[in-house]
C-alpha positions in Angstrom: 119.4 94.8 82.9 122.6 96.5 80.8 125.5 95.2 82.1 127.3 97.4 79.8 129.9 99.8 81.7 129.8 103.8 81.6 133.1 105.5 80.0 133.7 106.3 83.7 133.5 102.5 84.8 135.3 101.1 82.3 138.1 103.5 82.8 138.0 102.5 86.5 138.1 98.4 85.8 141.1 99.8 83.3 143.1 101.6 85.7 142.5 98.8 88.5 143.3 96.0 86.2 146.2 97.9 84.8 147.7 98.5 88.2 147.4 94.8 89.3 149.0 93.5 86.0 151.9 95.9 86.4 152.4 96.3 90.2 150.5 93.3 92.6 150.8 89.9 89.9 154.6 90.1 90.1 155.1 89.7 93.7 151.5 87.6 94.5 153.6 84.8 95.2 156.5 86.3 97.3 153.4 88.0 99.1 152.3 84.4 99.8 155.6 83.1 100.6 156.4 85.8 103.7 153.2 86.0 104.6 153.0 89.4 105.4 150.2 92.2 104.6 151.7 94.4 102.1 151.2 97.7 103.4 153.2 99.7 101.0 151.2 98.2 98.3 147.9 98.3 100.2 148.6 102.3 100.3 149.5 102.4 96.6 145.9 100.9 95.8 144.4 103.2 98.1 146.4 106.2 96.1 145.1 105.4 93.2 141.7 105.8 95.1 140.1 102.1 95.8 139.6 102.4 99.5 137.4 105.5 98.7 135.4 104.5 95.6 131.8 103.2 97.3 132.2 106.1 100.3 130.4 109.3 100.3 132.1 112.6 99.4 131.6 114.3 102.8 134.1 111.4 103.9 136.1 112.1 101.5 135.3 109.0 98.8 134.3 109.2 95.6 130.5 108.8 96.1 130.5 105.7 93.7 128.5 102.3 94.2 128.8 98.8 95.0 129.0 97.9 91.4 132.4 99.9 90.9 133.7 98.2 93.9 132.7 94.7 92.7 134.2 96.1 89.3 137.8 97.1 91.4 138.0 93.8 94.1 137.4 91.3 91.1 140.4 92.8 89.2 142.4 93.2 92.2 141.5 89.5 93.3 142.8 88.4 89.9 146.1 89.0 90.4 145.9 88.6 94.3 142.9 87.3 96.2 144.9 87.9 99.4 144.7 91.8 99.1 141.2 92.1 97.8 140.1 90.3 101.1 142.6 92.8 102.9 141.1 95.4 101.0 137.0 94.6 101.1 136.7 93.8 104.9 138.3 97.7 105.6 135.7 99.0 102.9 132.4 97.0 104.5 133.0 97.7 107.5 133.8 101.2 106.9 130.5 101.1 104.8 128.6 99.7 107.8 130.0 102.6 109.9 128.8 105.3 107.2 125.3 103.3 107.3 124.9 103.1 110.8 128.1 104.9 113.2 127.0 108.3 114.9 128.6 111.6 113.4 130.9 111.6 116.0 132.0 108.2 115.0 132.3 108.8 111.5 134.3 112.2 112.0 136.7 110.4 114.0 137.0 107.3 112.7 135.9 107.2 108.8 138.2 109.2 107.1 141.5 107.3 107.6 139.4 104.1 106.5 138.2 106.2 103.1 142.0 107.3 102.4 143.5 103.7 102.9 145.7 105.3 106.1 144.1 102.9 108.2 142.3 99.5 108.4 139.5 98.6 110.5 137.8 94.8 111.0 134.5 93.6 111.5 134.3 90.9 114.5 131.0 88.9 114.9 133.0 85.2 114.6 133.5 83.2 117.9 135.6 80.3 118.1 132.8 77.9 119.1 130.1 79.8 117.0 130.0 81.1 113.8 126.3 82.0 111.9 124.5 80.9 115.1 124.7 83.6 117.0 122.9 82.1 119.7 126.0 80.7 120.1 128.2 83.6 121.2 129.5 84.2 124.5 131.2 87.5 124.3 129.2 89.6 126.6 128.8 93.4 127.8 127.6 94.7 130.9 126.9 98.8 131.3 129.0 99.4 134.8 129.3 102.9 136.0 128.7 104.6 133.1 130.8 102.5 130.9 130.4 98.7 128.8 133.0 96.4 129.6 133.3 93.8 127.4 134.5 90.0 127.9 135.3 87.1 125.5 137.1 85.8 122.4 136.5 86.0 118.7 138.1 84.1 116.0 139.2 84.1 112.5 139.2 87.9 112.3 140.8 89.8 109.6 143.0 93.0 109.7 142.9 93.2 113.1 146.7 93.3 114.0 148.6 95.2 111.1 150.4 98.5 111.7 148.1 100.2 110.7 144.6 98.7 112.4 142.1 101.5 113.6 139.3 99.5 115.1 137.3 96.4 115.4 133.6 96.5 115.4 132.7 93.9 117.4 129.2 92.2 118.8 128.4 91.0 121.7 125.9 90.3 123.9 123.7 92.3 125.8 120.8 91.0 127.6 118.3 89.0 126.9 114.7 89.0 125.3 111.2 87.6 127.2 111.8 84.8 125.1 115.0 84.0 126.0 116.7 85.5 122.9 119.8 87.0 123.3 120.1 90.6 122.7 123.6 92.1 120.7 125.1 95.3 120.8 127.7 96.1 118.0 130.5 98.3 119.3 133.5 100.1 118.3 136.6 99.1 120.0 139.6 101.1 119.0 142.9 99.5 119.0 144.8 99.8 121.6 141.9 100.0 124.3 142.5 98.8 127.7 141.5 95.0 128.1 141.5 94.8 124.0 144.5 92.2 122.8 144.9 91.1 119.3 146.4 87.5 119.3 148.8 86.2 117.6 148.4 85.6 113.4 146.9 82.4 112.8 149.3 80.1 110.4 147.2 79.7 107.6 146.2 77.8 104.4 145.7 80.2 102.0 145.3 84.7 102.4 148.5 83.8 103.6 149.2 87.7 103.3 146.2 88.7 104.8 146.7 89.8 108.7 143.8 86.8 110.3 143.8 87.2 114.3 141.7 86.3 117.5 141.0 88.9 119.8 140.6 89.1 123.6 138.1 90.8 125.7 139.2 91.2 129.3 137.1 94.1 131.0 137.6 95.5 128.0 135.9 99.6 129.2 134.0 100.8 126.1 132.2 104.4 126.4 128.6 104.5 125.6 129.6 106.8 122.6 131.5 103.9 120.9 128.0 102.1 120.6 127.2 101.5 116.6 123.6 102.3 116.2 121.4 101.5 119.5 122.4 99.1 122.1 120.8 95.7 121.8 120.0 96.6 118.2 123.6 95.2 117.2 122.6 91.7 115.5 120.8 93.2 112.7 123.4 96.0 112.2 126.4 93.1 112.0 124.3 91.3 109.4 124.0 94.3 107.1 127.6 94.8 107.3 128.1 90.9 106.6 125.4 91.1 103.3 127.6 93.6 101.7 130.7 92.1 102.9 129.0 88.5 100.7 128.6 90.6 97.5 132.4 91.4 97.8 133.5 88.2 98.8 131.3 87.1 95.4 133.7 89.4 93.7 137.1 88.6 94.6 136.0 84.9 94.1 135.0 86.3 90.6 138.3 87.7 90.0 140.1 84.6 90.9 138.1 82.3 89.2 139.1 84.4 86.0 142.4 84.1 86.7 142.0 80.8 86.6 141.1 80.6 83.1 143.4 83.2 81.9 146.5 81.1 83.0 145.1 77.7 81.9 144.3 79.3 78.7 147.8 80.6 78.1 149.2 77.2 79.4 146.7 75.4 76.8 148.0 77.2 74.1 151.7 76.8 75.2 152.7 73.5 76.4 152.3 70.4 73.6 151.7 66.8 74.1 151.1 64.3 71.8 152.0 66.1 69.0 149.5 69.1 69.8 149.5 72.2 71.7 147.1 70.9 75.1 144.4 73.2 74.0 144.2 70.9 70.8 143.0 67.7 72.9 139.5 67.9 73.4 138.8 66.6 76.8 141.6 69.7 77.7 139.6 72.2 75.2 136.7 70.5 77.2 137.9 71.9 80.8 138.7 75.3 79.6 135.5 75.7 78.1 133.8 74.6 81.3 135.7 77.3 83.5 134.8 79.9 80.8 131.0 79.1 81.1 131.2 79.5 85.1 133.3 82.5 85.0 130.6 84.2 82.9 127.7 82.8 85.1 129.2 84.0 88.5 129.8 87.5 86.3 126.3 87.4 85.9 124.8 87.0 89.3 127.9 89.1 90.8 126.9 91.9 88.3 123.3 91.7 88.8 123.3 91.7 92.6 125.9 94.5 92.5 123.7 96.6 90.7 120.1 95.9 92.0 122.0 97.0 95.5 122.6 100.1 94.2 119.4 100.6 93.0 118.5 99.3 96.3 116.4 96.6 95.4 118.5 93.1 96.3 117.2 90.7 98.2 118.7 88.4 100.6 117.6 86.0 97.9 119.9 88.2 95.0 123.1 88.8 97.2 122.9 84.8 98.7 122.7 83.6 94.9 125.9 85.9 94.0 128.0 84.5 97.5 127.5 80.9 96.6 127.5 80.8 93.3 130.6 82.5 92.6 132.6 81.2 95.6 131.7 77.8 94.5 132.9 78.4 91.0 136.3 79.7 92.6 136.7 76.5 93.8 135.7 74.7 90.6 137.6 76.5 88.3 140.8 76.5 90.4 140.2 72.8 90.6 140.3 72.5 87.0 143.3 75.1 86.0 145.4 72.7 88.5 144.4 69.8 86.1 144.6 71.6 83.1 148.5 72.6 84.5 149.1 68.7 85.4 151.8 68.5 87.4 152.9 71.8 87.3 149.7 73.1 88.3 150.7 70.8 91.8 153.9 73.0 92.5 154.0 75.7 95.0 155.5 78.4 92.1 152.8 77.3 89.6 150.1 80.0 90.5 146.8 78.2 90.3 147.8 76.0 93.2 147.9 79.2 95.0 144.8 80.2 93.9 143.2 77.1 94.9 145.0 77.5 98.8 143.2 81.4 98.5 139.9 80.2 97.8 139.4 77.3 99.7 138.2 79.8 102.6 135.6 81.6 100.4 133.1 79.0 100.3 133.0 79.2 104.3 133.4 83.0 105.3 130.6 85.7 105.5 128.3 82.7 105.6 129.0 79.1 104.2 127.6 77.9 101.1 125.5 76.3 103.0 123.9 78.9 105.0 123.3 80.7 101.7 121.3 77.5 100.2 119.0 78.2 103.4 118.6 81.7 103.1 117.9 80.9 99.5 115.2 77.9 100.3 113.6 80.5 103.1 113.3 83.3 100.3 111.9 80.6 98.3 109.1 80.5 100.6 110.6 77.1 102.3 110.9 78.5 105.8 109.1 76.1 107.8 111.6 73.5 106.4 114.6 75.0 107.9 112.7 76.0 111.3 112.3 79.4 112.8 116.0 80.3 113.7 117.2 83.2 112.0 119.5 83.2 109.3 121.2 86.3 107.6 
């Protein structure tokens, strides 16, 4: 496998790394400090085409693949994790609409997503059940023509900017012969009577990322706002979620690179006991080991990437990629902090932002947990982890 980018891609990772040097690192950390989504800079990436690279051309994206938009999220997340996440929930779920959203639906809804004029959210999270979605509650009944939905979901993201389009949201539907719950994934535009977007959670870290609960109260959706077929919804949300893992993978990438390139420079700047930091070996020792995970979570990031465009990763390939590399974010922003002593422990230092940011990777789109069991199952240890399915 040649990991070894086209002139095309490597312009691309140029440009994007370019623009986030010059135009998101500078104000990451009064980003972090308002906590506000940055809108006017959210539309400058998408200018300069982000929002549009993994989208087909009818759309109007660029008719790239996954691995350019792993290549753009892990440079964005380097200078600010909190707007790749903005950035890769709007694309995945647009993505899951272009997989599996009627023409109708696309035509209305898909090309404000591919421009960057809009942002749209993908809700499947309740706040008494995440990955078991035999835990949900959120429920639709088809009454006189029309789906009216009621419940709650939790921990969503971009749900309640300015510039939110829609929430695709699941929820159940009936129920099977062995009393399995059916889901139906729906398209609720913002704005719909019964449809409220809470207030914005106060939050550890993505602090300016837009993270909301929403509110289903006879909430009337028309049949033609169903995403794929009715009851067919579960499998539909877990697609979206897969590719939704591989970019998470990414911007945990990005960060985790970040890590080392700041406790690198510090290393090399800041003296102690006669020696720059990077000259004592138990130092020299740390930023070695953040180099060696940064490479091995480029690896399995880069691999999954491109065996989904070739259309060949597994659950197996993408679950690797999602726990490895958010794990590493977490290690190697663990180490920068005690590379930076007690400067790394100051709210202005950024690795201790970077540590707040990442803290939530490890749990989103799937813990690291829930990927070790999809990886044992692949593994052919099923029968350990029972029947239950896990996606």
């Amino acid at each position: 496998m040649d990991f070894n980018l086209s002139p095309d891609q490597q312009r691309l990772q140029d440009q994007v790394a370019a623009f986030a040097a010059s135009e998101i690192r500078p104000v990451a950390e009064r980003l972090d400090a308002e906590g506000k989504v940055p809108l006017a800079l959210f539309a400058k990436l998408a200018d300069l085409g982000v929002t549009s690279i993994p989208f087909a051309p009818e759309w109007g994206g660029m008719g790239l693949g996954v691995f350019d938009m792993v290549l753009a999220l892990e440079q964005i997340a380097r200078a600010d994790q909190s707007l790749a996440v903005t950035t890769m929930v709007s694309v995945a779920t647009g993505l899951t609409l272009q997989r599996f959203g009627s023409e109708e639906q696309k035509a209305r809804f898909l090309p404000d997503i591919v421009s960057g004029a809009k942002l749209c959210s993908i809700a499947g999270t309740e706040p008494n059940a995440g990955s078991d979605t035999s835990g949900f509650t959120t429920s639709a009944q088809l009454i006189d023509g029309q789906w009216r939905i009621d419940g709650e979901k939790a921990f969503i993201t971009n749900p309640g900017t300015d510039i939110s389009s829609f929430a695709l949201v699941l929820a159940v539907t009936g129920q099977r012969d062995s009393g399995a719950k059916t889901f139906t994934l729906f398209l609720v535009p913002n704005g719909a009577s019964g449809y409220t977007v809470g207030k914005a959670y106060d939050k550890l870290g993505w602090r300016s990322s837009d993270t909301r609960p929403l509110y289903f109260d006879g909430c009337e959706i028309a049949p033609s706002l169903v995403v794929g077929e009715a009851h067919q919804g579960r499998h539909i949300l877990h697609k979206g979620y897969q590719q939704a893992r591989l970019f998470l993978a990414a911007s945990s990438l990005g960060l985790a690179q970040a890590c080392l390139d700041e406790s690198l420079a510090y290393a090399k700047q800041r003296r102690a006991f006669g020696v720059t930091l990077g000259g004592l070996q138990l130092v020299a020792q740390m930023v070695a080991e953040m180099a060696l995970k940064v490479e091995t979570a480029r690896l399995l990031v880069y691999r999954a990437a491109t065996l989904s465009d070739q259309g060949q990763a597994s659950l197996k390939d993408l679950a690797l990629a999602k726990w490895h590399a958010t794990e590493v974010g977490n290690e190697a922003a663990n180490l920068a902090i005690q590379v930076h002593g007690g400067w790394g422990f100051m709210q202005d230092c950024p690795v201790s932002r970077y540590l707040r940011d990442n803290r939530i990777c490890t749990i989103g789109d799937g813990s690291s947990q829930i990927q070790q069991l999809i990886v044992a199952r692949e593994l052919g240890l099923e029968a350990a982890f029972g029947r239950r399915p896990i996606a």
